[in-house]
N, C-alpha and C positions, 0 to 999 in steps of 0.2 A: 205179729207184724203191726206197724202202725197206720193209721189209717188219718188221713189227712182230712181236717175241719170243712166242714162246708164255709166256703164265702160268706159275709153277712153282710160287704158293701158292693156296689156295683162295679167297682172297678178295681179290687181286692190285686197286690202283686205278691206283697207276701206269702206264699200259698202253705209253708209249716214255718210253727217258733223252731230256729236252727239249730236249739239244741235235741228238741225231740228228730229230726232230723237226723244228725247225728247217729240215734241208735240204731246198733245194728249196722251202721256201713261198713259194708265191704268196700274199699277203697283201700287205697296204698298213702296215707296220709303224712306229706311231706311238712319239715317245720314250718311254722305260720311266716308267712312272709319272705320266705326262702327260698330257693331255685332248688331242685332236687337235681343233686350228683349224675353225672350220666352214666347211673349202673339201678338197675330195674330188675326188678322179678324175673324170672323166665318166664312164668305166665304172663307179663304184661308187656310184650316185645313194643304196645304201641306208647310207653313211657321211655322208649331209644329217642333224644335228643339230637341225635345225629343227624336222625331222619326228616326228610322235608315234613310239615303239616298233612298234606294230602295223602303221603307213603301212612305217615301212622294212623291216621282215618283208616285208610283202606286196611289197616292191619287191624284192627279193632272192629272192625264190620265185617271182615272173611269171616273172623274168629263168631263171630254172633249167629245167634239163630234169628228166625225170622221175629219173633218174638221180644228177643232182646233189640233189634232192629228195631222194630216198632216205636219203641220207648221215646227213642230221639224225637219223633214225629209233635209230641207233646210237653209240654212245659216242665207239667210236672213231674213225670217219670223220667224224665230226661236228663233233671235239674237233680232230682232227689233218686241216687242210686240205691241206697239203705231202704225207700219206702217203695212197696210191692203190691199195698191195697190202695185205691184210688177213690175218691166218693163217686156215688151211682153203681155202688159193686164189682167197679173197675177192677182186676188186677194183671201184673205181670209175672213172670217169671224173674230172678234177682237178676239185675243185672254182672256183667264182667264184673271183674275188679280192677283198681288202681281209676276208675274212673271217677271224676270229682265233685263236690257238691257244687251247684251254680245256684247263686240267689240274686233275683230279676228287683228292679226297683224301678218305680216311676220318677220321671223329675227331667222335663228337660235344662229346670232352675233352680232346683235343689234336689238333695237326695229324700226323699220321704219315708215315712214309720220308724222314726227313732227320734227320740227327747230332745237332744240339743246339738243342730244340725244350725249353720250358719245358711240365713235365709239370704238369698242372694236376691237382686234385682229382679221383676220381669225378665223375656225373653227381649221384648220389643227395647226395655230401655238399654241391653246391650245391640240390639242393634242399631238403637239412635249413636251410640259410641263411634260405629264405622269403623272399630279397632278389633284388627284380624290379631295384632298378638294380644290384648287386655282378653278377648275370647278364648284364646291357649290357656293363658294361664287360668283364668276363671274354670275353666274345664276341666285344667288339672287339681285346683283344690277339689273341687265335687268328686273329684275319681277317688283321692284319698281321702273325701269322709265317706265314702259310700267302701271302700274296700273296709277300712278301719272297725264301719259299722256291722260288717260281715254281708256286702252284698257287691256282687264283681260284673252284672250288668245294667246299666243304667239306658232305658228307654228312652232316648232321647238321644239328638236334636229333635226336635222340629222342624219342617219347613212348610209353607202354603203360599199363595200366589195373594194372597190381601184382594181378594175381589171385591170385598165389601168390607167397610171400616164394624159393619154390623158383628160381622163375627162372632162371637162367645170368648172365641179360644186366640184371638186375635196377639191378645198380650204373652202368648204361649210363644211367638214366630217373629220371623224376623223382618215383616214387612212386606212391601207390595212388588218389590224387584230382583228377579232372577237372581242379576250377580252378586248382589251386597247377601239376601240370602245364604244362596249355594256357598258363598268365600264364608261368610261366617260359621257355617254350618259343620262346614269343613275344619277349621281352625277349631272348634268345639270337638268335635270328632277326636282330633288328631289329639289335644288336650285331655281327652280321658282316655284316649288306650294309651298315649303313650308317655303321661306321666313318670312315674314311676315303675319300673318291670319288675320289681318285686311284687307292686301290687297292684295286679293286670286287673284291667275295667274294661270291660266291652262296651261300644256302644250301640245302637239301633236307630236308625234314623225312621222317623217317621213322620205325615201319616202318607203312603204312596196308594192315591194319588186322586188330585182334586179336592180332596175332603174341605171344603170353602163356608163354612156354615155350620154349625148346631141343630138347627130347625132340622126335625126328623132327618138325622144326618144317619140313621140306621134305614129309614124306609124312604129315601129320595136319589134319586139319579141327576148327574148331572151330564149334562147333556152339551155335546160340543163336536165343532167337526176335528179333522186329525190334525191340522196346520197350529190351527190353537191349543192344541195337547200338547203338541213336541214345543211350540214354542214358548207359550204361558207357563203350562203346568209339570211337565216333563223336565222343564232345562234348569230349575232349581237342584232338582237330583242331579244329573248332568252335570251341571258343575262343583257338588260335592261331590260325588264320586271320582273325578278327576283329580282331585285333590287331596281325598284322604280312602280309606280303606274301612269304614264301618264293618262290623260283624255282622249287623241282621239287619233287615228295611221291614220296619212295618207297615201291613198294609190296612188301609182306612175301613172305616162302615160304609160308605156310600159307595151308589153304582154309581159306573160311568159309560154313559149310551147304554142303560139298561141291563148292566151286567153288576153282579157287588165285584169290587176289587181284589177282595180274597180267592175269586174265584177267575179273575179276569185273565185271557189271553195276554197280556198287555205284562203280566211279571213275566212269562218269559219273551214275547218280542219285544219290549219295549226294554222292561228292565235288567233283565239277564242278558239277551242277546247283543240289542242295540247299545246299553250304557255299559255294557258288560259287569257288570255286579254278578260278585262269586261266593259272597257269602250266602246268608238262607234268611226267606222271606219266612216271619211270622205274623200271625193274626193281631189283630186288637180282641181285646175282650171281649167275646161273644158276635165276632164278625164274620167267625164261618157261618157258612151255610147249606152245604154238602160234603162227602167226602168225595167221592170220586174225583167229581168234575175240578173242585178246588187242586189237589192234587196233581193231576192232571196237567192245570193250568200254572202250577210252580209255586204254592203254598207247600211252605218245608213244617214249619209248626205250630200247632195250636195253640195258644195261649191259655193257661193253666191248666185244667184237670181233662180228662178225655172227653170228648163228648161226640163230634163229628170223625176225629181219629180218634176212637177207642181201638183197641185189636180187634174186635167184634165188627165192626162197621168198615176196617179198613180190607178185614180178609173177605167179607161178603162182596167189595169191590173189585178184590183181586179174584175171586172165583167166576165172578159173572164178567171179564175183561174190561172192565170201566175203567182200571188200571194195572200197569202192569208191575210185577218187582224189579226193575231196573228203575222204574220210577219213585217208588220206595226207597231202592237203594241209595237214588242219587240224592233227596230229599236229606234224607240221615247222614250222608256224608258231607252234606252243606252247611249241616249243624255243625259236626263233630269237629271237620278241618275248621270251622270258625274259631270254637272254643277252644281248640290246640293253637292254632296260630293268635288267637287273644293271649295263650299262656296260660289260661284257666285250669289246664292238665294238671300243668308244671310249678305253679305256685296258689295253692292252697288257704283258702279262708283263714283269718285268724280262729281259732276255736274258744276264744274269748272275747265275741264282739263287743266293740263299746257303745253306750248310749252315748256319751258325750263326745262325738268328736269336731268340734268347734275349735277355732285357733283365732290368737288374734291377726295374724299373718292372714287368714280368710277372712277377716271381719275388715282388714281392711283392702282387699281386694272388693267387696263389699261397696265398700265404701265407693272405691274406685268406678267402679260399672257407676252406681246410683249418679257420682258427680257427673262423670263423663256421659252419661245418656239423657241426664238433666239439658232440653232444649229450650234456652230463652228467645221465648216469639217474638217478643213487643218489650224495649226499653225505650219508651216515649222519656223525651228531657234528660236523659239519663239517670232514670229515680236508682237504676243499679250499677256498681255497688250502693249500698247504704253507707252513706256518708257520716263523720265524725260530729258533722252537727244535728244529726236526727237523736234526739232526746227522748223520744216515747214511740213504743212501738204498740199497734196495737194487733194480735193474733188470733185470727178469726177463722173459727168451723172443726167440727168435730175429731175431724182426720189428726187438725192438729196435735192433739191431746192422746195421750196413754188411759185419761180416764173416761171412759163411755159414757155418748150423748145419745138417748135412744139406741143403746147396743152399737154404736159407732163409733170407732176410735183410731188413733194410729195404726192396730193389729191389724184393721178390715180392707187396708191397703197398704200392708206388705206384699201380697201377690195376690192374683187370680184368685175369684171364685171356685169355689166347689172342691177344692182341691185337699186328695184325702194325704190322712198323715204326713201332716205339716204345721209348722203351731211358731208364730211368727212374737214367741212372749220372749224374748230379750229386745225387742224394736223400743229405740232410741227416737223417740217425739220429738218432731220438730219445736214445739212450742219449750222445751227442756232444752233443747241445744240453742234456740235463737237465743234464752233468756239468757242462759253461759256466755255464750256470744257476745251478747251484747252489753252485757256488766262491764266486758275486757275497756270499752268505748264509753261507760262512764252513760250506758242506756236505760232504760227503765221497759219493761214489757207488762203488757196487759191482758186476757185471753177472755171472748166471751167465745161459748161453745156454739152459735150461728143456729141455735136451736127456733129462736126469734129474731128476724131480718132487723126490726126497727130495733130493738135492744143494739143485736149484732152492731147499726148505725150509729144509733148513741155512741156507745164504746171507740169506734174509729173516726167517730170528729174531732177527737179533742186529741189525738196520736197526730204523731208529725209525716208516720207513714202509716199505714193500714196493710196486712198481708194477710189474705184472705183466702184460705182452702176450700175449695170443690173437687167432688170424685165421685166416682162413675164405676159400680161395680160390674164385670163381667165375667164371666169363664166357662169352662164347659158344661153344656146343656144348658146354656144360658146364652142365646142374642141380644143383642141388645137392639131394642125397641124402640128409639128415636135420636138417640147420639146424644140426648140430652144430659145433664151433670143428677146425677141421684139427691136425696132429701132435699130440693126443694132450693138447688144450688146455685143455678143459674138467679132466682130469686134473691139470695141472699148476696152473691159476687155483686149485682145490678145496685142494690144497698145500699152495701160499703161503699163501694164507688162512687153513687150517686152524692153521700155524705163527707167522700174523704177525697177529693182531686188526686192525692198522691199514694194512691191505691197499687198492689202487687199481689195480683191470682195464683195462686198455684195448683196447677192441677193436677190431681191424683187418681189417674185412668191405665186401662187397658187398652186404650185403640183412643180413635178421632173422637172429636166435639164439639157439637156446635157450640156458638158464644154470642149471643145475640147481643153480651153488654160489652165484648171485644173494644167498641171505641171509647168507653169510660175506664176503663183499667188504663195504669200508665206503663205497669210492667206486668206480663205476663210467663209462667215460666211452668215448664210442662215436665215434670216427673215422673211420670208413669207409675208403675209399684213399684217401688223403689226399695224393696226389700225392711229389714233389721236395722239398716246403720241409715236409714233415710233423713233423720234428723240431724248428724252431723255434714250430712254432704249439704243439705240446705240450706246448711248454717254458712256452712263456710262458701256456698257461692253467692248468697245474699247481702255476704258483707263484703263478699271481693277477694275473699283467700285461694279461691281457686278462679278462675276463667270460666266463662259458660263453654263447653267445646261440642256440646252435643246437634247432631242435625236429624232431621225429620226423617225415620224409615218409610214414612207413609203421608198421604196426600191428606189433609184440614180441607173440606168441600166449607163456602159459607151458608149452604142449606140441602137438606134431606133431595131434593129436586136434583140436584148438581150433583148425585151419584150414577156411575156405571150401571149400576143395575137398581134402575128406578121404577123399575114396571115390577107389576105382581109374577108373571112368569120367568123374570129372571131372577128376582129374589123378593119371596121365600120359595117359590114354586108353585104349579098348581096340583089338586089329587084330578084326574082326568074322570069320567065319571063312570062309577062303579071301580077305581081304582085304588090301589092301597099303597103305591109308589108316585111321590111325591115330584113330578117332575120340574127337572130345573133348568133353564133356556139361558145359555151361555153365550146368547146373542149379539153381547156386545163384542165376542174374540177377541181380537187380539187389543183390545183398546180398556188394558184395565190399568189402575191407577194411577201414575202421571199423565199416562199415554192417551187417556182417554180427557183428559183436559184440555192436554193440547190440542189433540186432534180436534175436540169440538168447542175450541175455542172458548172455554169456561174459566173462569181467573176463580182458582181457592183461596180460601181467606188463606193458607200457608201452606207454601209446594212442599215438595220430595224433595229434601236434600238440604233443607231450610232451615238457617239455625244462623244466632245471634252473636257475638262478642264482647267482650268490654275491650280488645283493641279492632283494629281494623287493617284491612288486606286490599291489597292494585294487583292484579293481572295483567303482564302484560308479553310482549316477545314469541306468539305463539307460532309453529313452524312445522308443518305437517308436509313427510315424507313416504311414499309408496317404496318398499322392497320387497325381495324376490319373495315369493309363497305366501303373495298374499295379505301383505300387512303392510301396515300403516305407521312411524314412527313419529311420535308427537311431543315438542317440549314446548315448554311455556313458563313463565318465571312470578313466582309469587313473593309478596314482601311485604311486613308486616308494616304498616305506618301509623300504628298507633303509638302510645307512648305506654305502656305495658306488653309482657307477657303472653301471647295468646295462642290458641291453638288453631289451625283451618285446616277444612277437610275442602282441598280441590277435587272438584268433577269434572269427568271428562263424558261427551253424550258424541252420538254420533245419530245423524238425520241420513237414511238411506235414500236412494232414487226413487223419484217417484212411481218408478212403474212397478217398485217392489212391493206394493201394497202396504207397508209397510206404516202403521200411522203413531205419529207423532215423533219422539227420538227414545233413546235408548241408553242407558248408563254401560259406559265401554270401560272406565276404571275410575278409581279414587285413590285417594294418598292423605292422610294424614298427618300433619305438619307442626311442631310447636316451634315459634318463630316469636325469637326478641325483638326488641322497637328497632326498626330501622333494619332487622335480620329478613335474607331474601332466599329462597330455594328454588334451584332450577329441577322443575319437575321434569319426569322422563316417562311416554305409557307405549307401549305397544302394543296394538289393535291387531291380532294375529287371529284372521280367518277360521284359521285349523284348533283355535283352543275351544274346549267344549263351551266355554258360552255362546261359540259362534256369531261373533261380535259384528262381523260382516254379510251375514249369510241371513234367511230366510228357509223354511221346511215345504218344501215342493214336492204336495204328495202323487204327481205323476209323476215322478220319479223315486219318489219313496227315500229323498235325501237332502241334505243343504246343500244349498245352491247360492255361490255370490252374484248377486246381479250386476251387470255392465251399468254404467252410470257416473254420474257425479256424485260423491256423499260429502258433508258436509258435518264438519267439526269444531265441536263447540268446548269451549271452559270457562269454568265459573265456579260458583257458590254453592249454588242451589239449580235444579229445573230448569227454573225462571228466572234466575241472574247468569246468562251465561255472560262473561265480558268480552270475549275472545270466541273469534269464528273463522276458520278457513274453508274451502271447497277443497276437492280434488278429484280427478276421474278415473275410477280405474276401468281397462280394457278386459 
């Protein structure tokens, strides 16, 4: 038998190379890519097609003993039916036959551990996009490089509440608001399982739930009462699961009110009963921490090798009644019916995986995300587009460049930090695409690498424009520690500027930033990781080939003070004394990121929702109706009055009564629009009570439900946040 390698990174998903894999299965191994015929083994009655999901679950778990049962419980005996020895001296008994190899991958943004994978955007710069189908299809490429490369679940979505722009993992998610979240979440989802059904991809949404932070996000609690659970942190699930159908929800490292998540009550009332999710909760790496109790509590699988479910630790539970085999049962058949209803049964890994499965059809969806989540903040004078009579450009700071400035270059913001098997060497430098670019215009470009401010300054006085790179590394196991721009950045943007009046920042982050030289820059323009193909989309929006269309997922504070959580107990936490759990005071509830602006009356250097144009938009005609069950029917008419092309994302927010405690407003829908000069669209939203965002409603834990409160609410649209142009009342009874 084979015996599978021990880990040697911390976060290892690979768990065997798929050809040793391979040996030895017993499996019923249908052509690669194929649907297998509906005629099956006699012994493998649970490969009948005919039958629902659940019928051939249960017919594959009658047929099992306790032992082959087990298997399920765990990643990798679960995943790898051929392999029987497990490290730590693990083993099982072989599993059934006709049952199929499964290979888990990380990536809520690309597929990771294979050579030449198209590195897609951040997470964060599709959700500056606000584009529910550009997220399907983005979904769907990654489901066919990740099947192609031989791996058919892919870990991922992401979703988090943005409590703090601090975050690590910030650029991994989609921002600081429930619905733009949860809808895009969804739309991802939906995108990798259901691409193509030849080559089924499961997806896993994670991390459930609260996991808001890095800082000892294995040894800290977060701490919150129940109204701020269902409403902050909860209703991002909530409304992806209304939406689409994921296979597994993984649950986070952190506790919440002093319990780890793995083990929390809360997967099954909250997540299984309340949201009703019916596929199967698995761990994060190394996030168990019992078996019983976890168990018990509605953890279906442990994420890779045995350790807290081994058979050994799971029958000592069943013997001493900590749990029972119905709970076992149901655990494994959470698994099984997932991965039949993914298809995973019925259509089979290629048995030739490839390294290389990059296209150009993904490179330029690529493309797509990076332009579309590129938000221009500030076009002072209109320095953008770059005009036909700018003659010398001048390209400033490390990021620009393919070649390393102190180990920095275009590569180190393609994506998030830390992040294993992923290798961002086909990324397309912005300072190679401006130069292309800008030869087309009869330009000339020049690149100091921003290693020295005053050189840096030299070089951009004598350019007709200056575009000057800053970036801000973060990712997991990584917070970031003051919002400030990395090497020395904000120092060098300050510079240029100060040397070049007709200056243009670009920044290249994972989350917010301060910008203390904001009013010397004349255009600034916010990229995120912007993947592989980042230097063609920056080209092309710098000189006006595409439209700026992206807007803000997340709230720009103008100083570290002007955060939600600006005390030491609310973030990082404190250790209480003699304690070794890291407590976190969730004190500001329900008032986190625009919400908490509003409510306390704070102006950010750049709202939620916020995002620039080279044409421009009139709001106007707005007409808010109450009908039967609850809902609110709202149009308003937007019209482009610039003299180009443009795109606008309308928002619609809604301010609840005051007595619903309710602070500040609330994102109820958005729509995005590309709209000719003089071209007008009559927008259409319905605010329906009863749909899981619960758009009307509030969580009322004496009653233990949502609850619409009697009142006046009031209806806003607009831009952004903070540009709404259009406001009605209305009362409902």
């Amino acid at each position: 038998m084979s015996t599978l390698p021990r880990p040697t990174r911390r976060r290892p998903r690979l768990a065997v190379p798929l050809a040793a894999a391979v040996l030895g299965l017993s499996v019923l191994q249908a052509p690669s890519g194929t649907a297998a015929e509906n005629t099956f083994p006699a012994a493998c009655p649970w490969m009948d097609t005919s039958k629902t999901a659940d019928q051939r679950a249960h017919l594959l778990l009658d047929a099992s003993t306790l032992d082959q049962t087990l298997r399920w419980l765990v990643e990798q005996p679960a995943n790898y039916p051929g392999v029987d020895d497990f490290e730590g001296g693990v083993s099982y008994p072989s599993q059934l036959p006709c049952t199929p190899q499964v290979q888990y991958t990380d990536g809520p943004d690309s597929v990771r551990g294979t050579d030449n994978v198209t590195v897609f955007p951040s997470q964060i710069s599709m959700a500056a996009t606000w584009d529910t189908s550009l997220a399907r299809t983005k979904a769907a490429a990654q489901a066919d490089e990740a099947f192609r490369n031989g791996k058919n679940v892919v870990l991922g979505p992401g979703v988090s509440s943005g409590r703090t722009p601090q975050a690590g993992r910030t650029g991994e998610y989609f921002g600081e608001d429930s619905l733009l979240s949860g809808t895009l979440a969804a739309a991802q989802i939906n995108g990798l399982q259901d691409g193509n059904p030849d080559e089924p991809v499961m997806a896993v949404l994670k991390h459930y739930v609260a996991n808001e932070q890095e800082t000892n996000r294995e040894t800290s609690s977060s701490n919150m009462d129940e109204r701020t659970l269902r409403e902050v942190y909860d209703l991002p699930f909530e409304i992806a699961l209304s939406k689409s159908s994921p296979g597994g929800i993984m649950c986070s490292y952190n506790q919440i009110n002093g319990v780890y998540s793995c083990e929390n009550p809360l997967l099954k009332t909250n997540l299984k009963k309340e949201l009703g999710f019916d596929g199967y909760v698995v761990s994060d790496w190394g996030s168990v921490h019992s078996t019983g109790k976890s168990l018990a509590a509605g953890l279906d699988q442990e994420l890779n090798r045995p350790i807290y479910y081994s058979p050994d630790n799971l029958k000592a539970a069943l013997g001493t009644d900590e749990i029972t085999r119905a709970q076992i049962d149901e655990a494994a058949l959470r698994v099984v019916r997932a991965y039949i209803q993914a298809g995973l049964f019925d259509h089979r890994l290629p048995s030739q995986p490839s390294s290389d499965v990059t296209t150009e059809a993904h490179r330029a969806v690529a493309r797509q995300v990076a332009t579309q989540g590129s938000v221009l903040l500030k076009n002072q004078g209109k320095i953008l587009p770059l005009s036909s009579r700018v003659k010398k450009i001048a390209v400033i700071g490390p990021t620009a460049s393919n070649t390393p400035t102190n180990g920095v270059s275009t590569r180190t913001v393609c994506f998030q930090a830390n992040v294993w098997g992923l290798d961002c060497r086909n990324a397309v430098a912005p300072l190679d695409a401006i130069t292309e670019r800008a030869a087309q215009q009869g330009a000339s470009v020049v690149h100091n690498d921003g290693s020295d401010p005053a050189a840096a300054a030299a070089a951009a006085k004598d350019a007709d424009v200056a575009v000057v790179f800053g970036y801000n590394v973060i990712g997991e196991l990584v917070d970031d520690a003051d919002l400030t721009l990395d090497g020395n950045g904000d120092k060098l943007i300050d510079a240029v500027a100060s040397a070049n009046p007709h200056t243009v920042a670009v920044l290249e982050t994972g989350s917010a930033v301060l910008m203390p030289w904001q009013s010397k820059a004349k255009g600034i323009l916010e990229a995120w990781y912007p993947g592989q193909e980042q230097g063609n989309s920056l080209a092309r929006l710098l000189f006006g080939d595409d439209d700026p269309s992206g807007r803000l997922p997340m709230t720009f504070p103008k100083s570290a003070a002007d955060l939600p959580t600006s005390t030491e107990q609310q973030y990082p936490g404190v250790f209480p004394e003699g304690g070794t759990i890291r407590q976190v005071d969730y004190s500001e509830r329900l008032k986190v990121g625009y919400k908490w602006y509003d409510s306390e009356s704070i102006e950010p250097l750049y709202p939620f929702g916020y995002g620039l144009s080279y044409a421009s938009f009139a709001y106007d005609n707005l007409h808010v109706k109450a009908v039967k069950g609850n809902k609110l029917e709202v149009t308003f008419k937007v019209t482009n009055t610039g003299r180009r092309t443009g795109t606008e994302t309308s928002q619609v927010y809604l301010t609840l009564p005051r007595a619903s405690g309710e602070p500040g407003k609330r994102l109820v829908s958005f729509q995005r629009d590309e709209l000719e000069p003089g071209q007008h669209r009559q927008i259409r939203a319905t605010i329906d009570a009863g749909s899981a965002a619960h758009p009307l409603s509030v969580w009322d834990p004496a009653t233990d439900r949502w609850a619409t409160p009697k009142g006046t609410y009031t209806v806003h649209a607009g831009s952004s946040s903070r540009d709404l142009r259009l406001e009605r009342s209305i009362t409902l009874h």
